[in-house]
C-alpha positions as CSV (number, residue, x, y, z in Angstrom):
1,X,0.9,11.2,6.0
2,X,2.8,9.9,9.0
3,X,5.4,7.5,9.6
4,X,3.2,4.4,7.9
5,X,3.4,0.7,10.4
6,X,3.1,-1.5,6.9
7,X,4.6,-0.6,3.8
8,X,5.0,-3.0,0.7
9,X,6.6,-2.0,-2.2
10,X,6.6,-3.9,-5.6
11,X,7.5,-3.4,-9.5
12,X,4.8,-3.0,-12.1
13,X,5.4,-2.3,-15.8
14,X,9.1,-1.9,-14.4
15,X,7.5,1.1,-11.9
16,X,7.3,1.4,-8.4
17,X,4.1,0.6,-6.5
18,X,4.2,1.3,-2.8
19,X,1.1,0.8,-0.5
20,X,1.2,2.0,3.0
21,X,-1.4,2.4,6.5
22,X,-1.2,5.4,7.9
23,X,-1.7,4.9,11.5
24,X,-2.7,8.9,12.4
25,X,-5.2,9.3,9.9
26,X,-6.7,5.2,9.6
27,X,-6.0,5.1,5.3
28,X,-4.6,3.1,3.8
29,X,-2.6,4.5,0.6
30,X,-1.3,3.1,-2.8
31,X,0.8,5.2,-4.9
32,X,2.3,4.2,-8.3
33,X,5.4,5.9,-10.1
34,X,4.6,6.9,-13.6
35,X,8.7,6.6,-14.1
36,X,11.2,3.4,-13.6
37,X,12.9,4.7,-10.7
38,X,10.3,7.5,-9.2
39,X,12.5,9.9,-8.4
40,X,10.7,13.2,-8.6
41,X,7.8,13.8,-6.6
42,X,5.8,14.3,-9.5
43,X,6.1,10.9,-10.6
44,X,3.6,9.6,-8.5
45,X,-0.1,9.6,-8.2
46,X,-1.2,8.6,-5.0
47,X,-5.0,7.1,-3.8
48,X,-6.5,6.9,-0.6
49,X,-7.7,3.0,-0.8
50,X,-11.1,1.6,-0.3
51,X,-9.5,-0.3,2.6
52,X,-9.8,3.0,4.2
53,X,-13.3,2.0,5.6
54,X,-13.2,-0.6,8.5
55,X,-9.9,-2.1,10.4
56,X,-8.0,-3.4,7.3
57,X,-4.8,-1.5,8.7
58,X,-2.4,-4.4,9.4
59,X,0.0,-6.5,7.7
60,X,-0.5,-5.2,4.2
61,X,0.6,-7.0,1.1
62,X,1.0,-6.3,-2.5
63,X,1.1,-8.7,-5.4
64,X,0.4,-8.5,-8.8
65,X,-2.9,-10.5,-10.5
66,X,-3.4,-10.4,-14.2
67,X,-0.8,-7.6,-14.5
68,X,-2.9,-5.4,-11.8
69,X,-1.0,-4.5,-8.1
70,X,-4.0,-6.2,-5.7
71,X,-3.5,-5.2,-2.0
72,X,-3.9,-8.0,0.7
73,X,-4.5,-7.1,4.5
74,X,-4.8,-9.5,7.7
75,X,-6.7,-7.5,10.7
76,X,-4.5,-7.6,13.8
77,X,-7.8,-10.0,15.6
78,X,-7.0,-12.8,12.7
79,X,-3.6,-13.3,13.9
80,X,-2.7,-16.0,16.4
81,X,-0.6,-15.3,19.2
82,X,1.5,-18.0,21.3
């Protein structure tokens, strides 16, 4: 994975949940620590995202719905520039 451009990290169950786009390969990624404070690289099982397919790289945010992590994008065309 490369350097990601958007990265959003929150807590669920009291674990880590990070989500990133990796600009070099076009995925997005969500990984979730099976531990409070993920600390060994083993605590984490990562997923390429079904936002993989199509431009959904930009602008990612996390939030939790119903106790799940849900992953919001904006495509970089939606955005208004002044």
């Amino acid at each position: 994975m490369s350097v990601p451009l958007h990265v959003d990290i929150i807590l669920a169950d009291g674990n880590p949940v990070v989500c990133a786009y990796d600009s070099n390969a076009g995925v997005t990624w969500y990984a979730r620590a099976d531990t409070p404070d993920g600390g060994l690289l083993g605590d984490w099982q990562v997923a390429e995202t079904a936002l993989a397919a199509g431009n959904f790289d930009n602008y990612l945010s996390m939030a939790l719905v119903n106790g799940f992590p849900v992953i919001s994008h904006i495509p970089e065309s939606y955005l208004c520039r002044l």
